[in-house]
C-alpha positions in Angstrom: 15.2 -39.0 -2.5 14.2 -37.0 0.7 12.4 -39.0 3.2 9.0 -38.4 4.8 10.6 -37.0 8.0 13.0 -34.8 6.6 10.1 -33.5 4.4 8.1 -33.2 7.4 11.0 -30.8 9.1 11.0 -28.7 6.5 7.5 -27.8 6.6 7.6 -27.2 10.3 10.9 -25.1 10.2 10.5 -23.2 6.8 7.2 -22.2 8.6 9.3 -20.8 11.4 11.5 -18.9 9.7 9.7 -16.9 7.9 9.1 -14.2 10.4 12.8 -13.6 9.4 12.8 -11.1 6.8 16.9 -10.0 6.9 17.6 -11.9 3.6 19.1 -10.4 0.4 21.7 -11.4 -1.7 22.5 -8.6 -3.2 26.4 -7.2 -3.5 28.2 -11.0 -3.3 31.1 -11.5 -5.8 31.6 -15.0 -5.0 32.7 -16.5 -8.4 32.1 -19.6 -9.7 35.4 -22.1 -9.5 36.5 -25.4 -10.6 33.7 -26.2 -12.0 31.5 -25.9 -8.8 27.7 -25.8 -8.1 26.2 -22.4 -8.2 27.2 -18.7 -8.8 26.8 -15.5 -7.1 28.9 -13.1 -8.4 28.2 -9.6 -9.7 25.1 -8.1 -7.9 24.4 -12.0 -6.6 21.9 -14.7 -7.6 18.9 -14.4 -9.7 15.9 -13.5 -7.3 13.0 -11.8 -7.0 12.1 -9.2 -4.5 8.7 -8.2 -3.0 7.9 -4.5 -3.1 9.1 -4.1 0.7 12.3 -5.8 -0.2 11.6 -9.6 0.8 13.8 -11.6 -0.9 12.2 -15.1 -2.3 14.4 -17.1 -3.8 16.6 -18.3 -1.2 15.9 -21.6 0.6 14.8 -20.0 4.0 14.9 -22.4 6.9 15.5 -22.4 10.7 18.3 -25.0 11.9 16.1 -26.2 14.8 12.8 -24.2 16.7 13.9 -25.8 19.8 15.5 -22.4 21.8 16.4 -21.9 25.2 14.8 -18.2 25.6 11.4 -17.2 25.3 11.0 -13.9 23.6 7.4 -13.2 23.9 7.2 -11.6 20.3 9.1 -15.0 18.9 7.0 -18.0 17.6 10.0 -20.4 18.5 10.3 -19.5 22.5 10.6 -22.1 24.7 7.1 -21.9 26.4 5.2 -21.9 22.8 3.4 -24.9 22.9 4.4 -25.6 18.9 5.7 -29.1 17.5 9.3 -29.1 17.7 12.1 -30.3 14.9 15.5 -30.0 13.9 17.8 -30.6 11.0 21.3 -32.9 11.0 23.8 -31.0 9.5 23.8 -33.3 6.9 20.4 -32.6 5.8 20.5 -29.1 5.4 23.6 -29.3 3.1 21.3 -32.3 0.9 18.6 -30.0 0.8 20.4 -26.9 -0.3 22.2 -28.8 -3.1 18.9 -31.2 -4.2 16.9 -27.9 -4.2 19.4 -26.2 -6.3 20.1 -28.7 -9.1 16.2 -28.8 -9.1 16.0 -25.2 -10.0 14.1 -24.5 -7.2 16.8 -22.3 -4.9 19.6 -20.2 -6.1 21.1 -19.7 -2.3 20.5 -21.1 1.5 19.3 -18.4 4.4 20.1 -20.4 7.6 18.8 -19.3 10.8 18.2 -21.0 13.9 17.0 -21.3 17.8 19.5 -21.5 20.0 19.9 -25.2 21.3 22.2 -25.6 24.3 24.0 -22.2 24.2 25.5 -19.8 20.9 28.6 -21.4 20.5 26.8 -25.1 20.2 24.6 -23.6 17.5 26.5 -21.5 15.8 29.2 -24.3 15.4 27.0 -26.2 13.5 25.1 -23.5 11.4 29.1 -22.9 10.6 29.6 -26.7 9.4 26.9 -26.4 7.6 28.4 -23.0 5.2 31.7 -25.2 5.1 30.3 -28.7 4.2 28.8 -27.2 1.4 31.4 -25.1 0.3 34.4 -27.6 1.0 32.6 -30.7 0.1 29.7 -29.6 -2.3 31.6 -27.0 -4.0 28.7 -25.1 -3.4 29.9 -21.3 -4.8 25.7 -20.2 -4.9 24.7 -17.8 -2.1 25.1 -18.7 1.8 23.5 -16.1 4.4 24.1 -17.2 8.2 22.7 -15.5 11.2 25.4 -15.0 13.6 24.1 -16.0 17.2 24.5 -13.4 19.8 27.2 -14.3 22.3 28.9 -17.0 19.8 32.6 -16.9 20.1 34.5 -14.6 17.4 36.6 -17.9 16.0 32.9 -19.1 15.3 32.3 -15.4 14.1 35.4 -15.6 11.7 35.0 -18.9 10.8 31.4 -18.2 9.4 32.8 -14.9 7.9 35.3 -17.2 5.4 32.3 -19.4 4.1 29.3 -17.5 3.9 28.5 -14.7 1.7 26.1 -12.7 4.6 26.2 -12.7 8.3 23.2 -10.8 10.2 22.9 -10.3 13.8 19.4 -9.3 14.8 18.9 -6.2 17.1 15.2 -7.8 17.5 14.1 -5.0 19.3 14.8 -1.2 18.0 15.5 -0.2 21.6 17.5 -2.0 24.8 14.5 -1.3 27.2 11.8 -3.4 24.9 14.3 -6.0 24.3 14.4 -5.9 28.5 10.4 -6.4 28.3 10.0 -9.0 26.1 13.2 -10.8 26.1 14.7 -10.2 30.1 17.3 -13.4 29.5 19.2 -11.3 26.4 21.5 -9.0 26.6 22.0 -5.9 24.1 25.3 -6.0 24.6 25.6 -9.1 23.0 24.1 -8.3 19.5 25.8 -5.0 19.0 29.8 -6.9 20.2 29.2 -8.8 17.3 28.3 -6.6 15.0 31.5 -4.5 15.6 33.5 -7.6 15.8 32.2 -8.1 12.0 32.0 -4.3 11.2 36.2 -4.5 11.9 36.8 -8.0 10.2 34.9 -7.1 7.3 37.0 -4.0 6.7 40.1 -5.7 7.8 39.5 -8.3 4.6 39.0 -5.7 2.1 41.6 -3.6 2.9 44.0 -6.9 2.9 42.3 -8.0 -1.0 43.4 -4.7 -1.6 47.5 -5.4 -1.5 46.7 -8.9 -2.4 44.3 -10.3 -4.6 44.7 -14.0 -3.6 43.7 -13.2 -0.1 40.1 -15.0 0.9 36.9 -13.0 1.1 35.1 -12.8 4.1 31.5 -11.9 3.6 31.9 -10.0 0.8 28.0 -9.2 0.9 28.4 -7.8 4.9 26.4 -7.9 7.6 22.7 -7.3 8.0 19.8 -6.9 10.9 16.1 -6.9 11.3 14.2 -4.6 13.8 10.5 -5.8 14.6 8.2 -3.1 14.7 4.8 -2.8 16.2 5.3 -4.9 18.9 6.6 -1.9 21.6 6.0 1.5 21.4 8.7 2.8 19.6 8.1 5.9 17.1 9.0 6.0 13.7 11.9 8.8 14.8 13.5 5.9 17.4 13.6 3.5 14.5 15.3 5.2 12.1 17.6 6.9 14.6 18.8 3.2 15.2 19.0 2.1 11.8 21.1 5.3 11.0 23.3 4.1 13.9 23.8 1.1 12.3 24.6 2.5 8.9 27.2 4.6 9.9 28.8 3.3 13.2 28.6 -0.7 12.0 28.5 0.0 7.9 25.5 -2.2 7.8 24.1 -2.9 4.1 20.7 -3.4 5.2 18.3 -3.0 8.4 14.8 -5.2 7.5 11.7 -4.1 9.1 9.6 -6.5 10.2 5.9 -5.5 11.4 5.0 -7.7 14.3 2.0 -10.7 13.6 0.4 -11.0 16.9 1.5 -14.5 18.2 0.5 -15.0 21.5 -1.6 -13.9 24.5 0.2 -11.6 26.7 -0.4 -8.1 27.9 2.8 -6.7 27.0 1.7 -7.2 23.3 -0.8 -6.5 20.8 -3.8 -8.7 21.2 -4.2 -11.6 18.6 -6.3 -10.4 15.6 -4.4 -7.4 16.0 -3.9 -5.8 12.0 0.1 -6.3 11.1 1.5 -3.2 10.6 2.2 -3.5 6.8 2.0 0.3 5.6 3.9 1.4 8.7 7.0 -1.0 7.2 7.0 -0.1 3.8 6.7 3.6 5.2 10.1 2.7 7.1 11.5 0.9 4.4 10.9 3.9 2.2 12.1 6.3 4.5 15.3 3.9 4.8 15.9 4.3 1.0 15.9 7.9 1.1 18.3 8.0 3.7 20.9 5.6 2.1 20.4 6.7 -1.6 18.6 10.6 -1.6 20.9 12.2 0.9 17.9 12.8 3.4 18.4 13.0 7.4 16.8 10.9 9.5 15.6 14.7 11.5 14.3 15.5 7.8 11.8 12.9 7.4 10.5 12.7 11.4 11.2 15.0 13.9 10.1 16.0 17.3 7.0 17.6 16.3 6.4 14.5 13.9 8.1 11.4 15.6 6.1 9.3 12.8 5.8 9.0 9.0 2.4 9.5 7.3 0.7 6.4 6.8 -1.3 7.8 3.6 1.2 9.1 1.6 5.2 8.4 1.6 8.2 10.3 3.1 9.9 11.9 0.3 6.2 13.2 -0.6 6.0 14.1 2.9 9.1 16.0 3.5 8.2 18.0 0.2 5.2 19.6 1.4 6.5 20.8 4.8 9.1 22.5 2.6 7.3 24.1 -0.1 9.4 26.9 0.3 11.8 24.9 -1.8 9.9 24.2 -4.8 8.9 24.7 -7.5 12.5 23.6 -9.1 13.7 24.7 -12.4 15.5 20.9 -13.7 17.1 22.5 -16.1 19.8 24.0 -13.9 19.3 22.0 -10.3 21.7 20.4 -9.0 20.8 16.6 -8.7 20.7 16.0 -5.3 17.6 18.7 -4.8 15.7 16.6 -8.1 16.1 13.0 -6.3 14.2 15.0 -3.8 11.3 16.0 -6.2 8.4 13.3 -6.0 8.0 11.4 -8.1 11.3 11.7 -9.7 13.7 8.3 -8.6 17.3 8.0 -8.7 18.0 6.5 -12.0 15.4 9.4 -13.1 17.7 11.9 -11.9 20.4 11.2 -13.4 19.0 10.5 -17.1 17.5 14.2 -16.3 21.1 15.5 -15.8 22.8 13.4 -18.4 19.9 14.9 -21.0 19.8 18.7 -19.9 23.2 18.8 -21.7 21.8 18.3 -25.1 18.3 20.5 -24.8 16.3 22.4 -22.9 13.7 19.7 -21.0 10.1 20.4 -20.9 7.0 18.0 -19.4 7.1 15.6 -22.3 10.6 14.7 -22.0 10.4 13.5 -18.6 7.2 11.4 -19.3 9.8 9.9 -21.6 11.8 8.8 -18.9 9.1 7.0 -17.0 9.0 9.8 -14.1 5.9 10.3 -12.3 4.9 13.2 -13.6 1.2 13.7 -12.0 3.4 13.9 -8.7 6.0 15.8 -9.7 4.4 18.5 -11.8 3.5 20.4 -8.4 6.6 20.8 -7.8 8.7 21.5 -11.0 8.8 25.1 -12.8 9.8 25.6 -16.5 10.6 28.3 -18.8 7.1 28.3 -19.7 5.2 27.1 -17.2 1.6 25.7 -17.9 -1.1 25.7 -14.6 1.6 26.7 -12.5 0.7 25.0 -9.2 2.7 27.4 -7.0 -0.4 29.0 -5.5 -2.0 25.4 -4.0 -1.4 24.8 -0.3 0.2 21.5 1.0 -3.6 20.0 1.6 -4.2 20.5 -1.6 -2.2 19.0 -3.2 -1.4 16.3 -1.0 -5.6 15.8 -2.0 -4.7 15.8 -5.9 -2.2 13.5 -5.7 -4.2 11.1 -3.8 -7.3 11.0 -5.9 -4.7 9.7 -8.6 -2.5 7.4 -6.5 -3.2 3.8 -6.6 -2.1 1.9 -3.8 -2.7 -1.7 -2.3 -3.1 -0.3 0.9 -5.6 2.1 0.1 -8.2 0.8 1.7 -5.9 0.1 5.2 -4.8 3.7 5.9 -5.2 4.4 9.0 -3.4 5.4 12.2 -1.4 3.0 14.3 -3.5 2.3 17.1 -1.5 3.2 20.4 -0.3 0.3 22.7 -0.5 1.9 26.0 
Protein backbone atom coordinates (compact mmCIF):
# COMPACT_ATOMS: atom_id res chain seq x y z
CA UNK A 1 0.00 0.00 0.00
CA UNK A 2 1.64 3.40 -0.78
CA UNK A 3 1.59 5.81 2.01
CA UNK A 4 0.33 9.33 2.20
CA UNK A 5 3.76 10.89 1.80
CA UNK A 6 4.97 8.88 -0.95
CA UNK A 7 1.64 9.67 -2.63
CA UNK A 8 2.14 13.25 -1.84
CA UNK A 9 5.82 13.07 -3.79
CA UNK A 10 4.40 11.83 -6.65
CA UNK A 11 2.00 14.52 -7.20
CA UNK A 12 4.58 17.16 -6.56
CA UNK A 13 7.29 15.48 -8.91
CA UNK A 14 5.15 13.94 -11.72
CA UNK A 15 4.04 17.64 -11.88
CA UNK A 16 7.63 18.58 -12.42
CA UNK A 17 8.40 16.46 -14.96
CA UNK A 18 6.25 17.01 -17.21
CA UNK A 19 7.91 19.83 -18.94
CA UNK A 20 10.08 16.83 -20.10
CA UNK A 21 8.75 15.76 -23.29
CA UNK A 22 11.96 13.37 -24.65
CA UNK A 23 10.07 10.13 -23.93
CA UNK A 24 9.29 7.32 -26.42
CA UNK A 25 9.69 3.87 -26.29
CA UNK A 26 9.74 3.02 -29.56
CA UNK A 27 12.63 0.60 -31.19
CA UNK A 28 13.50 -1.44 -27.71
CA UNK A 29 13.94 -5.31 -28.15
CA UNK A 30 14.24 -6.11 -24.68
CA UNK A 31 12.61 -9.57 -24.40
CA UNK A 32 10.78 -10.87 -21.81
CA UNK A 33 12.97 -13.65 -19.63
CA UNK A 34 12.53 -16.12 -16.94
CA UNK A 35 9.35 -15.38 -16.36
CA UNK A 36 9.96 -11.60 -15.51
CA UNK A 37 7.61 -8.61 -15.14
CA UNK A 38 6.93 -6.69 -18.25
CA UNK A 39 7.95 -6.75 -22.05
CA UNK A 40 9.19 -4.41 -24.50
CA UNK A 41 10.30 -6.06 -27.33
CA UNK A 42 9.48 -5.47 -31.01
CA UNK A 43 8.59 -1.75 -31.65
CA UNK A 44 8.34 -1.43 -27.46
CA UNK A 45 5.44 -1.26 -25.04
CA UNK A 46 1.85 -0.62 -25.81
CA UNK A 47 1.43 3.31 -25.61
CA UNK A 48 -0.25 5.96 -26.98
CA UNK A 49 1.08 9.04 -28.54
CA UNK A 50 -0.32 12.57 -28.85
CA UNK A 51 -0.31 14.04 -32.25
CA UNK A 52 3.08 16.00 -31.60
CA UNK A 53 4.63 12.79 -30.46
CA UNK A 54 4.14 12.85 -26.49
CA UNK A 55 4.35 9.61 -25.28
CA UNK A 56 1.70 8.79 -22.32
CA UNK A 57 2.03 5.69 -21.00
CA UNK A 58 5.15 5.75 -19.29
CA UNK A 59 5.28 6.47 -15.50
CA UNK A 60 7.00 10.00 -15.87
CA UNK A 61 8.54 11.28 -12.73
CA UNK A 62 11.46 13.52 -11.56
CA UNK A 63 13.90 11.72 -8.98
CA UNK A 64 14.01 14.90 -6.75
CA UNK A 65 13.11 18.89 -7.79
CA UNK A 66 15.68 19.88 -5.46
CA UNK A 67 18.80 21.11 -8.14
CA UNK A 68 21.76 22.96 -7.66
CA UNK A 69 21.40 25.40 -10.92
CA UNK A 70 18.92 27.71 -11.65
CA UNK A 71 17.97 27.73 -15.30
CA UNK A 72 15.62 30.59 -15.61
CA UNK A 73 13.36 28.68 -18.21
CA UNK A 74 13.33 25.44 -15.60
CA UNK A 75 10.41 25.14 -12.98
CA UNK A 76 12.85 23.10 -10.61
CA UNK A 77 15.86 25.88 -10.31
CA UNK A 78 17.06 26.48 -7.16
CA UNK A 79 15.71 30.05 -6.59
CA UNK A 80 11.92 28.84 -7.59
CA UNK A 81 10.20 29.30 -4.56
CA UNK A 82 8.12 25.66 -5.19
CA UNK A 83 7.64 22.85 -2.46
CA UNK A 84 10.40 20.58 -2.61
CA UNK A 85 10.55 16.47 -2.59
CA UNK A 86 12.37 13.63 -3.43
CA UNK A 87 12.03 9.86 -3.89
CA UNK A 88 14.27 6.87 -2.00
CA UNK A 89 15.45 4.76 -4.45
CA UNK A 90 13.35 2.28 -3.08
CA UNK A 91 10.30 3.99 -3.77
CA UNK A 92 10.66 4.65 -7.28
CA UNK A 93 11.34 0.89 -8.00
CA UNK A 94 7.76 0.10 -5.67
CA UNK A 95 6.04 2.48 -7.66
CA UNK A 96 7.24 1.39 -11.13
CA UNK A 97 6.33 -2.24 -10.30
CA UNK A 98 2.80 -1.48 -8.10
CA UNK A 99 1.91 0.78 -11.10
CA UNK A 100 2.64 -1.85 -13.61
CA UNK A 101 0.86 -5.00 -12.13
CA UNK A 102 -2.05 -2.35 -11.73
CA UNK A 103 -2.17 -1.91 -15.45
CA UNK A 104 -1.66 1.51 -15.06
CA UNK A 105 2.17 1.92 -16.68
CA UNK A 106 3.81 -0.17 -19.21
CA UNK A 107 7.49 1.56 -18.59
CA UNK A 108 9.34 4.22 -16.03
CA UNK A 109 10.79 7.69 -17.61
CA UNK A 110 13.17 8.80 -14.83
CA UNK A 111 14.45 12.19 -14.73
CA UNK A 112 15.78 14.30 -12.06
CA UNK A 113 17.43 17.66 -10.57
CA UNK A 114 20.71 17.41 -9.84
CA UNK A 115 21.20 17.04 -5.92
CA UNK A 116 24.87 17.40 -4.87
CA UNK A 117 26.62 17.10 -8.20
CA UNK A 118 25.96 14.57 -11.61
CA UNK A 119 27.72 11.70 -10.45
CA UNK A 120 25.62 11.73 -6.90
CA UNK A 121 22.49 11.73 -8.98
CA UNK A 122 23.06 9.84 -11.70
CA UNK A 123 24.41 6.97 -9.34
CA UNK A 124 21.16 6.63 -8.00
CA UNK A 125 18.91 7.21 -11.06
CA UNK A 126 21.42 4.14 -12.18
CA UNK A 127 20.34 1.93 -8.96
CA UNK A 128 17.24 2.55 -9.64
CA UNK A 129 17.27 0.87 -13.71
CA UNK A 130 19.38 -2.01 -11.88
CA UNK A 131 17.16 -2.71 -8.73
CA UNK A 132 14.41 -3.15 -10.92
CA UNK A 133 15.96 -5.12 -13.45
CA UNK A 134 18.22 -7.27 -11.02
CA UNK A 135 15.81 -7.60 -8.32
CA UNK A 136 12.28 -6.97 -9.83
CA UNK A 137 13.01 -8.71 -12.95
CA UNK A 138 11.55 -5.86 -14.41
CA UNK A 139 12.07 -6.54 -18.55
CA UNK A 140 9.08 -3.45 -19.32
CA UNK A 141 10.57 -0.21 -20.60
CA UNK A 142 13.36 1.97 -18.57
CA UNK A 143 14.22 5.57 -20.09
CA UNK A 144 17.01 7.37 -17.91
CA UNK A 145 18.27 10.93 -18.49
CA UNK A 146 21.82 10.91 -18.41
CA UNK A 147 23.15 14.00 -16.28
CA UNK A 148 25.51 16.24 -17.91
CA UNK A 149 29.02 15.89 -16.52
CA UNK A 150 28.23 12.28 -14.86
CA UNK A 151 31.10 9.98 -15.17
CA UNK A 152 31.17 7.48 -18.32
CA UNK A 153 31.23 4.21 -15.78
CA UNK A 154 27.83 5.86 -14.59
CA UNK A 155 27.23 6.49 -18.39
CA UNK A 156 27.93 2.67 -19.20
CA UNK A 157 26.44 1.44 -16.28
CA UNK A 158 23.01 3.08 -17.13
CA UNK A 159 23.57 2.03 -20.83
CA UNK A 160 23.40 -2.01 -19.58
CA UNK A 161 20.06 -1.51 -17.68
CA UNK A 162 18.05 0.93 -19.40
CA UNK A 163 16.42 0.73 -22.60
CA UNK A 164 16.83 4.93 -23.45
CA UNK A 165 19.30 7.35 -22.35
CA UNK A 166 18.70 11.17 -23.27
CA UNK A 167 20.96 14.01 -22.66
CA UNK A 168 19.10 17.34 -23.04
CA UNK A 169 20.77 20.10 -25.19
CA UNK A 170 17.98 22.40 -23.25
CA UNK A 171 18.81 25.18 -25.25
CA UNK A 172 19.15 24.85 -29.36
CA UNK A 173 22.15 27.10 -29.26
CA UNK A 174 25.44 27.52 -26.63
CA UNK A 175 24.90 31.33 -26.38
CA UNK A 176 21.09 31.08 -24.92
CA UNK A 177 22.17 28.18 -22.82
CA UNK A 178 25.00 31.00 -21.62
CA UNK A 179 21.79 33.40 -20.88
CA UNK A 180 19.66 31.42 -19.11
CA UNK A 181 21.71 28.79 -17.65
CA UNK A 182 25.54 30.71 -17.02
CA UNK A 183 26.54 27.67 -14.42
CA UNK A 184 26.28 24.88 -17.49
CA UNK A 185 28.46 24.10 -19.82
CA UNK A 186 27.68 22.94 -23.53
CA UNK A 187 30.48 21.02 -23.53
CA UNK A 188 29.10 18.85 -21.07
CA UNK A 189 25.87 17.69 -22.88
CA UNK A 190 27.32 17.07 -26.28
CA UNK A 191 30.74 14.67 -24.41
CA UNK A 192 28.07 12.62 -23.41
CA UNK A 193 26.26 12.27 -26.18
CA UNK A 194 29.40 11.08 -28.16
CA UNK A 195 30.45 9.03 -25.29
CA UNK A 196 26.97 7.14 -25.93
CA UNK A 197 26.90 7.76 -29.81
CA UNK A 198 30.39 5.35 -29.68
CA UNK A 199 29.17 2.81 -26.93
CA UNK A 200 26.02 2.34 -28.62
CA UNK A 201 27.67 1.43 -31.84
CA UNK A 202 30.34 -0.36 -30.08
CA UNK A 203 27.35 -2.92 -28.58
CA UNK A 204 25.84 -3.58 -31.87
CA UNK A 205 28.55 -4.19 -33.72
CA UNK A 206 29.87 -6.69 -30.76
CA UNK A 207 25.82 -8.55 -30.83
CA UNK A 208 26.77 -8.79 -34.19
CA UNK A 209 29.74 -11.66 -33.82
CA UNK A 210 28.05 -12.68 -30.78
CA UNK A 211 24.61 -13.03 -29.97
CA UNK A 212 24.99 -13.62 -26.10
CA UNK A 213 26.61 -10.30 -25.76
CA UNK A 214 24.35 -7.71 -23.50
CA UNK A 215 22.51 -4.84 -25.08
CA UNK A 216 23.13 -1.56 -24.21
CA UNK A 217 20.31 0.82 -24.96
CA UNK A 218 19.05 -0.87 -27.62
CA UNK A 219 16.37 2.06 -28.07
CA UNK A 220 19.47 4.86 -28.16
CA UNK A 221 19.80 8.11 -27.09
CA UNK A 222 17.47 10.98 -27.23
CA UNK A 223 17.30 15.05 -26.54
CA UNK A 224 14.78 17.74 -26.10
CA UNK A 225 15.44 21.44 -27.40
CA UNK A 226 13.03 24.12 -25.70
CA UNK A 227 11.75 26.48 -28.10
CA UNK A 228 10.31 29.89 -27.62
CA UNK A 229 12.13 30.81 -24.85
CA UNK A 230 15.39 32.65 -26.97
CA UNK A 231 15.27 33.89 -30.17
CA UNK A 232 16.35 31.14 -32.17
CA UNK A 233 14.65 30.71 -35.86
CA UNK A 234 13.18 27.82 -37.13
CA UNK A 235 16.41 27.38 -39.60
CA UNK A 236 18.92 27.25 -36.21
CA UNK A 237 16.73 24.57 -34.76
CA UNK A 238 16.64 22.19 -37.31
CA UNK A 239 20.21 22.89 -38.30
CA UNK A 240 20.95 21.46 -34.64
CA UNK A 241 18.69 18.71 -34.69
CA UNK A 242 20.23 17.61 -38.20
CA UNK A 243 23.53 17.79 -36.28
CA UNK A 244 22.42 15.53 -33.92
CA UNK A 245 20.93 13.08 -36.36
CA UNK A 246 23.89 12.55 -38.30
CA UNK A 247 27.07 13.41 -36.14
CA UNK A 248 25.48 11.61 -32.66
CA UNK A 249 22.80 9.09 -34.59
CA UNK A 250 20.13 10.40 -32.36
CA UNK A 251 16.57 8.58 -32.72
CA UNK A 252 14.73 11.48 -31.69
CA UNK A 253 15.09 15.42 -30.90
CA UNK A 254 11.65 16.54 -28.82
CA UNK A 255 10.54 20.01 -29.11
CA UNK A 256 9.32 21.56 -26.33
CA UNK A 257 7.57 25.14 -26.67
CA UNK A 258 8.43 27.11 -23.66
CA UNK A 259 5.28 27.72 -20.78
CA UNK A 260 6.28 31.04 -19.30
CA UNK A 261 7.31 30.24 -15.69
CA UNK A 262 8.73 33.05 -14.15
CA UNK A 263 9.25 36.80 -14.05
CA UNK A 264 12.44 37.72 -15.68
CA UNK A 265 13.31 39.96 -18.64
CA UNK A 266 15.32 37.56 -20.42
CA UNK A 267 12.00 35.65 -21.01
CA UNK A 268 8.61 35.80 -22.29
CA UNK A 269 6.32 37.47 -19.85
CA UNK A 270 3.90 35.15 -17.94
CA UNK A 271 0.53 34.85 -19.85
CA UNK A 272 2.63 34.64 -22.68
CA UNK A 273 0.63 32.03 -25.53
CA UNK A 274 2.93 28.59 -25.58
CA UNK A 275 4.10 28.17 -28.79
CA UNK A 276 2.13 24.95 -29.73
CA UNK A 277 1.76 25.37 -33.66
CA UNK A 278 5.37 26.51 -33.87
CA UNK A 279 6.33 22.73 -32.28
CA UNK A 280 4.21 20.68 -34.21
CA UNK A 281 5.49 22.81 -37.32
CA UNK A 282 9.13 21.67 -36.10
CA UNK A 283 8.11 18.27 -35.37
CA UNK A 284 6.73 18.04 -38.80
CA UNK A 285 9.49 19.51 -40.46
CA UNK A 286 11.67 16.90 -38.35
CA UNK A 287 9.61 13.99 -39.97
CA UNK A 288 10.29 14.99 -43.35
CA UNK A 289 13.77 15.17 -42.75
CA UNK A 290 14.24 11.76 -41.22
CA UNK A 291 11.69 9.81 -43.36
CA UNK A 292 10.91 12.07 -46.89
CA UNK A 293 14.56 12.72 -47.85
CA UNK A 294 14.05 16.59 -47.40
CA UNK A 295 17.13 19.11 -46.38
CA UNK A 296 16.94 21.06 -43.57
CA UNK A 297 17.98 24.27 -46.49
CA UNK A 298 14.74 22.78 -48.29
CA UNK A 299 12.17 23.54 -45.84
CA UNK A 300 13.81 27.03 -44.27
CA UNK A 301 16.35 28.90 -45.70
CA UNK A 302 17.87 32.28 -45.51
CA UNK A 303 15.23 34.21 -47.16
CA UNK A 304 12.72 32.05 -44.91
CA UNK A 305 14.59 31.24 -41.58
CA UNK A 306 10.94 30.05 -40.31
CA UNK A 307 8.25 27.55 -41.17
CA UNK A 308 4.67 28.79 -41.95
CA UNK A 309 2.58 28.75 -39.02
CA UNK A 310 -0.78 28.33 -41.22
CA UNK A 311 -0.05 25.54 -43.22
CA UNK A 312 2.77 22.68 -42.83
CA UNK A 313 6.24 22.23 -44.39
CA UNK A 314 5.92 19.62 -46.96
CA UNK A 315 2.87 21.89 -48.19
CA UNK A 316 5.19 24.62 -47.92
CA UNK A 317 8.15 23.51 -49.72
CA UNK A 318 5.67 22.37 -52.57
CA UNK A 319 4.47 25.66 -53.51
CA UNK A 320 7.80 27.49 -53.70
CA UNK A 321 8.61 24.69 -56.18
CA UNK A 322 5.74 24.43 -58.46
CA UNK A 323 7.95 24.14 -61.06
CA UNK A 324 8.05 20.50 -60.09
CA UNK A 325 4.62 19.51 -60.21
CA UNK A 326 2.08 18.48 -61.40
CA UNK A 327 3.55 14.65 -61.14
CA UNK A 328 2.44 11.89 -63.32
CA UNK A 329 2.35 8.69 -60.18
CA UNK A 330 2.22 6.47 -62.62
CA UNK A 331 5.90 6.56 -63.57
CA UNK A 332 7.58 8.81 -60.53
CA UNK A 333 9.90 7.71 -58.69
CA UNK A 334 8.82 7.39 -54.97
CA UNK A 335 10.92 9.74 -53.36
CA UNK A 336 9.42 12.81 -55.54
CA UNK A 337 5.48 11.25 -54.43
CA UNK A 338 6.43 11.26 -50.51
CA UNK A 339 6.93 14.80 -51.44
CA UNK A 340 3.35 15.38 -52.88
CA UNK A 341 0.91 16.68 -50.12
CA UNK A 342 -1.04 14.96 -48.90
CA UNK A 343 0.38 11.78 -49.97
CA UNK A 344 2.40 9.96 -46.59
CA UNK A 345 4.86 7.37 -46.54
CA UNK A 346 3.01 4.30 -46.22
CA UNK A 347 0.87 6.01 -49.14
CA UNK A 348 3.71 6.05 -51.33
CA UNK A 349 4.63 2.95 -51.31
CA UNK A 350 1.07 1.16 -51.67
CA UNK A 351 1.05 3.74 -54.81
CA UNK A 352 4.23 2.07 -56.16
CA UNK A 353 3.46 -1.49 -55.15
CA UNK A 354 -0.15 -0.84 -57.11
CA UNK A 355 1.10 0.94 -60.37
CA UNK A 356 2.47 -2.49 -61.28
CA UNK A 357 -0.86 -4.03 -61.79
CA UNK A 358 -2.94 -0.93 -63.50
CA UNK A 359 -2.86 2.37 -64.58
CA UNK A 360 -3.95 4.56 -61.24
CA UNK A 361 -6.48 7.28 -61.55
CA UNK A 362 -8.12 9.72 -58.57
CA UNK A 363 -10.32 6.98 -57.31
CA UNK A 364 -7.76 4.59 -56.54
CA UNK A 365 -5.79 6.74 -54.35
CA UNK A 366 -8.93 7.82 -52.39
CA UNK A 367 -8.80 4.06 -51.80
CA UNK A 368 -5.71 4.32 -50.12
CA UNK A 369 -6.77 6.88 -47.61
CA UNK A 370 -4.43 9.75 -49.33
CA UNK A 371 -5.50 13.20 -49.02
CA UNK A 372 -6.64 13.85 -52.14
CA UNK A 373 -8.24 17.51 -51.86
CA UNK A 374 -4.36 18.37 -51.18
CA UNK A 375 -2.89 16.46 -53.47
CA UNK A 376 -4.99 16.80 -56.51
CA UNK A 377 -3.12 20.34 -57.25
CA UNK A 378 -0.31 18.76 -57.66
CA UNK A 379 -0.82 15.32 -59.46
CA UNK A 380 -1.34 15.00 -63.38
CA UNK A 381 -2.96 11.99 -65.10
CA UNK A 382 -3.46 10.60 -68.43
CA UNK A 383 -6.62 12.25 -68.47
CA UNK A 384 -6.63 14.97 -66.46
CA UNK A 385 -9.89 16.52 -65.06
CA UNK A 386 -9.76 20.61 -63.88
CA UNK A 387 -6.24 20.51 -64.29
CA UNK A 388 -4.97 22.92 -61.61
CA UNK A 389 -1.69 23.71 -63.38
CA UNK A 390 -2.73 27.33 -64.16
CA UNK A 391 -3.47 28.37 -60.20
CA UNK A 392 -0.68 30.40 -58.53
CA UNK A 393 0.79 29.32 -55.08
CA UNK A 394 -1.79 31.85 -53.22
CA UNK A 395 -4.34 30.21 -54.58
CA UNK A 396 -4.11 27.33 -53.89
CA UNK A 397 -2.52 27.59 -50.68
CA UNK A 398 -6.38 29.51 -50.23
CA UNK A 399 -8.20 26.26 -51.50
CA UNK A 400 -6.64 24.02 -49.39
CA UNK A 401 -7.27 26.05 -46.45
CA UNK A 402 -10.99 26.67 -46.78
CA UNK A 403 -10.95 22.70 -46.58
CA UNK A 404 -8.39 22.03 -43.82
CA UNK A 405 -9.51 21.38 -40.46
CA UNK A 406 -7.14 22.13 -37.87
CA UNK A 407 -7.20 22.51 -33.98
CA UNK A 408 -5.20 25.40 -34.27
CA UNK A 409 -7.20 27.17 -36.60
CA UNK A 410 -8.25 29.69 -34.67
CA UNK A 411 -4.35 30.37 -33.09
CA UNK A 412 -2.51 31.04 -36.32
CA UNK A 413 -0.65 33.70 -36.01
CA UNK A 414 2.95 34.93 -36.06
CA UNK A 415 5.40 34.29 -33.27
CA UNK A 416 5.55 37.47 -31.63
CA UNK A 417 9.37 38.70 -31.53
CA UNK A 418 11.32 38.65 -28.20
CA UNK A 419 13.54 41.46 -28.66
Amino acid sequence: MVNERVMEKLGILADAAKYDVSCSSALSNRKNKDKGVGDAKGYGICHSYTEDGRCVSLLKILLTNHCIFDCAYCVSRKSNDIKRAAFTVDEVVDLTIGFYRRNYIEGLFLSSGIFDNADYTMERLVRIAKKLRLEQNFNGYIHLKAIPGASDELLKEAGMYADRLSVNVEMPTEQSLKLLAPDKNHKDVIQPMEYLKNEIVGYKEEKKLNYKAPLFAPAGQSTQMVIGATKENDLEILGMADYFYQKMNMKRVYYSGYVPISNDNRLPAIGTPVPIIRENRLYQADWLIRYYGFNVNEIVGLNQPNLDLDIDPKLGWALRNLHQFPVDINTADIELIKRIPGIGYLGAQKIVASRKFKKLVPQDLQKFGIAYSRSQYFLAFATPFQMQKDLTSIQIKDKILNIQKSKYKNDFSNQLALF
